[in-house]
C-alpha positions in Angstrom: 61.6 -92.4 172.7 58.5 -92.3 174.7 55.6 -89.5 173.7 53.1 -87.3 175.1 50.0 -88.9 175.9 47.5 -87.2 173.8 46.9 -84.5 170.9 47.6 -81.0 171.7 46.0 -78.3 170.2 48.0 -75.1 168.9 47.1 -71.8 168.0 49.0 -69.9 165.6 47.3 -67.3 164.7 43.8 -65.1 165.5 41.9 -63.3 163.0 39.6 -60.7 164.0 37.2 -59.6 160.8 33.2 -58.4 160.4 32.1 -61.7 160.2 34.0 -62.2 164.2 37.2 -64.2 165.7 38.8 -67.3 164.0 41.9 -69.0 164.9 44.2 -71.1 162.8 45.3 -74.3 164.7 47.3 -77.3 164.2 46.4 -80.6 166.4 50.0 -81.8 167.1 49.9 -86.0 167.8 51.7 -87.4 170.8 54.4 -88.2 167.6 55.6 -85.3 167.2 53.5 -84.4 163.9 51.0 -81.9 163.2 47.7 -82.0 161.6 46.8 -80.2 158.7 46.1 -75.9 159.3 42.3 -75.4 160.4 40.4 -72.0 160.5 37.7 -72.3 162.8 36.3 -70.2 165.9 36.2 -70.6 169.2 33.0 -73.0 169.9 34.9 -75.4 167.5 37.8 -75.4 169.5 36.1 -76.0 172.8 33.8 -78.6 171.6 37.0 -80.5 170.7 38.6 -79.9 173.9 35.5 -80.4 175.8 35.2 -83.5 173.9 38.4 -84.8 175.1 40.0 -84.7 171.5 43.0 -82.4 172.4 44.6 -81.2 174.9 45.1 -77.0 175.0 48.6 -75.9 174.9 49.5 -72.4 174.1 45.9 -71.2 174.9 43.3 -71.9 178.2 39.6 -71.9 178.2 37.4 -70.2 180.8 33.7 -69.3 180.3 33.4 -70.6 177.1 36.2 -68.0 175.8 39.8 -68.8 174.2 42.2 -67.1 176.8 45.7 -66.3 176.0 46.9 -67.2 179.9 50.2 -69.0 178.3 51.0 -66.3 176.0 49.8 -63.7 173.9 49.8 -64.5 170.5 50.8 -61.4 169.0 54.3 -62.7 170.5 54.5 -64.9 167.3 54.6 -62.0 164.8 57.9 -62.1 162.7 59.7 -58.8 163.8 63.5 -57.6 164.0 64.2 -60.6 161.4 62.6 -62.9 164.2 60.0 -65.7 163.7 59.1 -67.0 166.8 58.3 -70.5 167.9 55.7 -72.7 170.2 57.4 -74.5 172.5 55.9 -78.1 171.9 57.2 -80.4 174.1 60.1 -80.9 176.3 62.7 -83.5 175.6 64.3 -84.8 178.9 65.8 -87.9 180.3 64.4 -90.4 182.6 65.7 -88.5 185.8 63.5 -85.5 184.4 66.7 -83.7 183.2 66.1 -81.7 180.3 68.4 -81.8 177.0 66.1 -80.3 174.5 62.7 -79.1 173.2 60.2 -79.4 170.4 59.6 -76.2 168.5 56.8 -75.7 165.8 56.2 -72.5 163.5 53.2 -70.9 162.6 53.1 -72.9 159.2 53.5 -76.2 161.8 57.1 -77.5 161.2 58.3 -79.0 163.8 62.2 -79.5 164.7 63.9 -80.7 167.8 66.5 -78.8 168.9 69.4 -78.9 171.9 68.5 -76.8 175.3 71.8 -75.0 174.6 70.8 -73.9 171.0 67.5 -72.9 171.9 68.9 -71.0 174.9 71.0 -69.3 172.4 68.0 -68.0 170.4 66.0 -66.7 173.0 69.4 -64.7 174.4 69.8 -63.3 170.3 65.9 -62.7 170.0 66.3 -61.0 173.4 69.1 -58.7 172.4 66.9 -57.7 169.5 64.0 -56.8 171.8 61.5 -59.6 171.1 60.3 -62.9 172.5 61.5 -66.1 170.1 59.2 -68.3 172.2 55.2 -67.3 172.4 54.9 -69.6 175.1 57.7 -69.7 176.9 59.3 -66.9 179.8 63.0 -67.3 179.0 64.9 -66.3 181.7 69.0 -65.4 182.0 69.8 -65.2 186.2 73.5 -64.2 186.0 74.6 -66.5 183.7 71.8 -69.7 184.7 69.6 -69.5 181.5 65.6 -71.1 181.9 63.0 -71.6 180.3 59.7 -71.8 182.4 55.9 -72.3 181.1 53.5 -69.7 182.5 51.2 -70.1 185.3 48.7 -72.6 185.3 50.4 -74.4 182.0 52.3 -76.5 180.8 54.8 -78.3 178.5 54.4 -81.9 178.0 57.5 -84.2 178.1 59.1 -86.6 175.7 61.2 -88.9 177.6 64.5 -90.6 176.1 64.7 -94.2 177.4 67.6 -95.6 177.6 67.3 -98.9 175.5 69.6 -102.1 176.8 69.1 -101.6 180.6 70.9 -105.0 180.6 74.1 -103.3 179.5 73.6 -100.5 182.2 72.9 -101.9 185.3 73.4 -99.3 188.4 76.2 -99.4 190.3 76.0 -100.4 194.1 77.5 -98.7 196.7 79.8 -100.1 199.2 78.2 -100.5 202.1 79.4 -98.4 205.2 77.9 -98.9 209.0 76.4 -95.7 210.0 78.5 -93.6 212.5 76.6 -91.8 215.0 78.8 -89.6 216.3 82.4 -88.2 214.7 85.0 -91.0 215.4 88.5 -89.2 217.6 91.7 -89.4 216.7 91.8 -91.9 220.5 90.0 -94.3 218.5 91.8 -95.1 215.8 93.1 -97.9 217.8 89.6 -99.6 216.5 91.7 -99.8 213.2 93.7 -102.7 212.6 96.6 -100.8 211.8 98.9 -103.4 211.0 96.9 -103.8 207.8 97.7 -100.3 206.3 100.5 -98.5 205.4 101.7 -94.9 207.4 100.5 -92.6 204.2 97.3 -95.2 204.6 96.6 -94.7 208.3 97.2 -90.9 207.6 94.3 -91.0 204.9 92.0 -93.2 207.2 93.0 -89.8 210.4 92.1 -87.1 208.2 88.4 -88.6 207.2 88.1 -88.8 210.8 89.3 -85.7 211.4 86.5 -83.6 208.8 83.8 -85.8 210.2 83.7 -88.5 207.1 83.2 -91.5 208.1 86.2 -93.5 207.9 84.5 -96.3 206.9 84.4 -95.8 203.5 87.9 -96.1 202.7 89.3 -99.0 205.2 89.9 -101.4 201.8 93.4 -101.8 202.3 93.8 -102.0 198.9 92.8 -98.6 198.2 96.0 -96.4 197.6 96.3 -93.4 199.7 95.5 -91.3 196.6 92.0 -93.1 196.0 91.2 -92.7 199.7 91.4 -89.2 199.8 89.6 -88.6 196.2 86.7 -90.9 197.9 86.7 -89.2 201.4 87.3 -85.8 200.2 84.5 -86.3 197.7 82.2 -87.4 200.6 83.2 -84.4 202.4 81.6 -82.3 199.0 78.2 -83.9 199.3 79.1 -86.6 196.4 78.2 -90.2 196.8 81.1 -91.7 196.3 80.4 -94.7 197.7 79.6 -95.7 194.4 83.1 -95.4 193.2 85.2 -96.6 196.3 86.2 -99.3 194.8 90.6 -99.8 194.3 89.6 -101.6 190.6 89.1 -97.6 189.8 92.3 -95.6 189.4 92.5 -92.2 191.3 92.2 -90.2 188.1 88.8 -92.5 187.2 87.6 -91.4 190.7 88.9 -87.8 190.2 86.3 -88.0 187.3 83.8 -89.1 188.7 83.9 -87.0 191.6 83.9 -84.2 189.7 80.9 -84.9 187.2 78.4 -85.7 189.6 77.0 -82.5 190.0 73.1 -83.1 191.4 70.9 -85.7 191.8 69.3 -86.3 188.7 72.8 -86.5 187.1 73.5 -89.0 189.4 70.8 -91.4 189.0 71.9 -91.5 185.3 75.9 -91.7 185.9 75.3 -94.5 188.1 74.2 -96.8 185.0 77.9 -96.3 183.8 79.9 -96.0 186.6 81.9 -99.6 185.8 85.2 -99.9 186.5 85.6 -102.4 183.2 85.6 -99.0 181.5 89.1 -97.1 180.5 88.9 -93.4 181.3 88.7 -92.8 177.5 85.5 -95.2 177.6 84.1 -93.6 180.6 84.3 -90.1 178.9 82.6 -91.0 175.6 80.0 -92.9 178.2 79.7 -89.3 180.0 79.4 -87.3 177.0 76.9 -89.3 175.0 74.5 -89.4 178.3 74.7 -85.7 178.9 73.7 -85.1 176.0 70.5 -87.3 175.8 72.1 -89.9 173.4 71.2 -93.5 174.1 74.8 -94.5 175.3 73.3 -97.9 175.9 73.5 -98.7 172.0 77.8 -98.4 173.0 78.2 -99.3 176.4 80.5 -101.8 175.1 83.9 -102.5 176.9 85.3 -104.7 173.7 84.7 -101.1 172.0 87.5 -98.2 171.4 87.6 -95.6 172.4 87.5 -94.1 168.6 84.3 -96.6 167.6 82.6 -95.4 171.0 83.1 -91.8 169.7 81.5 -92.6 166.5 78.6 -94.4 168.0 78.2 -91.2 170.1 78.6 -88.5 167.1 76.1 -90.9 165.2 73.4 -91.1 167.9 73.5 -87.1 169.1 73.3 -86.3 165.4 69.8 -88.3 165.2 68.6 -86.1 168.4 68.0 -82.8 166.8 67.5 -81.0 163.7 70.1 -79.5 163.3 69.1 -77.7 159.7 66.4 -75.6 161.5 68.8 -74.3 164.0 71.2 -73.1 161.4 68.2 -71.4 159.6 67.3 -69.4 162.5 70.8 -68.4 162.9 71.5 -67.1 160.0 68.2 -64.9 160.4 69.6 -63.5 163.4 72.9 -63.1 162.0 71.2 -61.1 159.2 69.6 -59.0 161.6 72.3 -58.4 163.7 74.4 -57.2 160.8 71.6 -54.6 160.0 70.7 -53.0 163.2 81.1 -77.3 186.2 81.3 -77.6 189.7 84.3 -79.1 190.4 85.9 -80.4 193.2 88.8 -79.2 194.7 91.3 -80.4 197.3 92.8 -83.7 195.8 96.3 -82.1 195.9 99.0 -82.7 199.3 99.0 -78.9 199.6 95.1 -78.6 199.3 94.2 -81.1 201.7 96.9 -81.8 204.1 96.9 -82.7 207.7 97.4 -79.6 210.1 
């Protein structure tokens, strides 16, 4: 697990008396681990940003004055059974896709938790009319949930590395000629027909015929049923050059077709997309990467299916704190109690030939 680059320095807390402004602050190490509580003012937090000690994360600096330009900080006030969190760092993947973020109290504990989970407790803290995260805007765009820093900040990263890049090793596409223009049903006499079958020829007529390039499936030993998974899919926007391949079964491609759902899930699928792996292989493979395990440690075709799932559970269950989570919950719940894209068409009937 990679880290941030350099100390950040928190604020949880400012306390205004006759004597003037002081803030308590943690400096949180690229680790993960925060200092010891300080009460100091101001000038001692700028000279240590100034001096290149720390980095400001919940707070900015401008003519010599703390700002509160990434939050206010009266948002991390307990209220409606809520105690709010600093959104420390976000955990995401090597393609930048995010599967979790750091979250520190005002006491500085820190806990990892899933973007689902923390997703979940904004949407409760929400319902219950406050912010859970002071420096956060959590967001829920009919039914797309995101959480965004505010303007001018920022959340650092933690990125998860995958570990044995030996045992991964991207896939290669097959390579197809470009087409320049959409091939006509006159030229399919460029085919050698006499190496394909009639349901074959038919598959090779309707790529032409949707503007695929036919190309991509003229293996003759792909089965009808794996060329229209791989042209159909091509049709969708999905690479599937990367899985036209007949050592795949149509179900395999079906899979894959239908999991590849951007780009950045794509540059991470194509470390496993193998056809030594069973479907049942493939999945725990799928599952473990979605979730930000390192599903190097079990990309293992001598494996089960059964010791790949326990490889998985063991890894995901090392990601997070799960304990923390559960806390919060059950504060909520307390609370409370007071007050896949996918791809269609692989059918005859879906995608026939009019």
């Amino acid at each position: 697990m990679a880290s941030t680059d350099k100390k950040v320095a928190v604020i949880t807390s400012e306390i205004k008396n006759s004597t003037g402004t002081f803030y308590e602050v943690f400096a949180v190490s690229k680790e993960m681990v925060a200092s010891s509580k300080y009460t100091v003012d101001a000038n001692n937090i700028i000279g240590l940003v100034s001096s290149g000690s720390v980095t400001p994360l919940n707070f900015g600096i401008e003519n010599g004055k703390i700002t509160q330009k990434c939050g206010v900080f009266k948002r991390l006030k307990d209220s409606n059974g809520v105690s709010p969190r600093i959104l420390i760092a976000e955990m995401v993947t090597e393609s930048d896709r995010i599967i979790g973020y750091v979250l520190m109290d005002k006491v500085g504990n820190i806990s990892k938790v899933s973007r689902k989970d923390v997703y979940s407790l904004c949407d409760k803290a929400q319902k219950l009319g406050v912010a859970f995260l002071q420096n956060g805007i959590y967001k829920n765009m009919q039914g797309t949930p995101s959480i965004s820093c505010y303007p001018n900040c920022k959340f650092p990263k933690i990125v998860l590395h995958v570990s044995k890049k030996e045992k991964v090793k991207p896939a290669q596409p097959v390579k197809v000629p470009s087409q320049k223009k959409v091939a006509t049903n006159k030229e399919l006499g460029n085919v050698q027909t006499e190496k394909y079958t009639r349901e074959q020829l038919v598959e090779i007529g309707m790529a032409r015929k949707n503007g695929v390039n036919e190309k991509i499936i003229l293996n003759p030993k792909l089965s009808p049923e794996q060329m229209r998974v791989i042209w159909f899919a091509k049709l969708q926007g999905v690479p599937s050059e990367y899985f036209a391949n007949p050592k795949f079964s149509a179900d395999i491609m079906k899979f894959l077709a239908d999991i590849i759902i951007d780009k950045k899930i794509f540059m991470e699928l194509r470390r496993i997309i193998n056809p030594k792996y069973s479907f049942e292989q493939l999945n725990e493979l799928y599952i473990g990467l979605v979730a930000g395990a390192d599903y190097s440690l079990y990309a293992d075709e001598a494996l089960t299916p059964e010791e790949m799932h326990a490889k998985r559970y063991e890894l995901e269950m090392k990601l997070f704190d799960k304990s923390d989570y559960d806390e919060i919950q059950n504060r909520f719940y307390s609370s409370l109690t007071r007050g896949k894209k996918s791809l269609k068409g692989y059918s005859d009937s879906e995608a026939s030939e009019e």
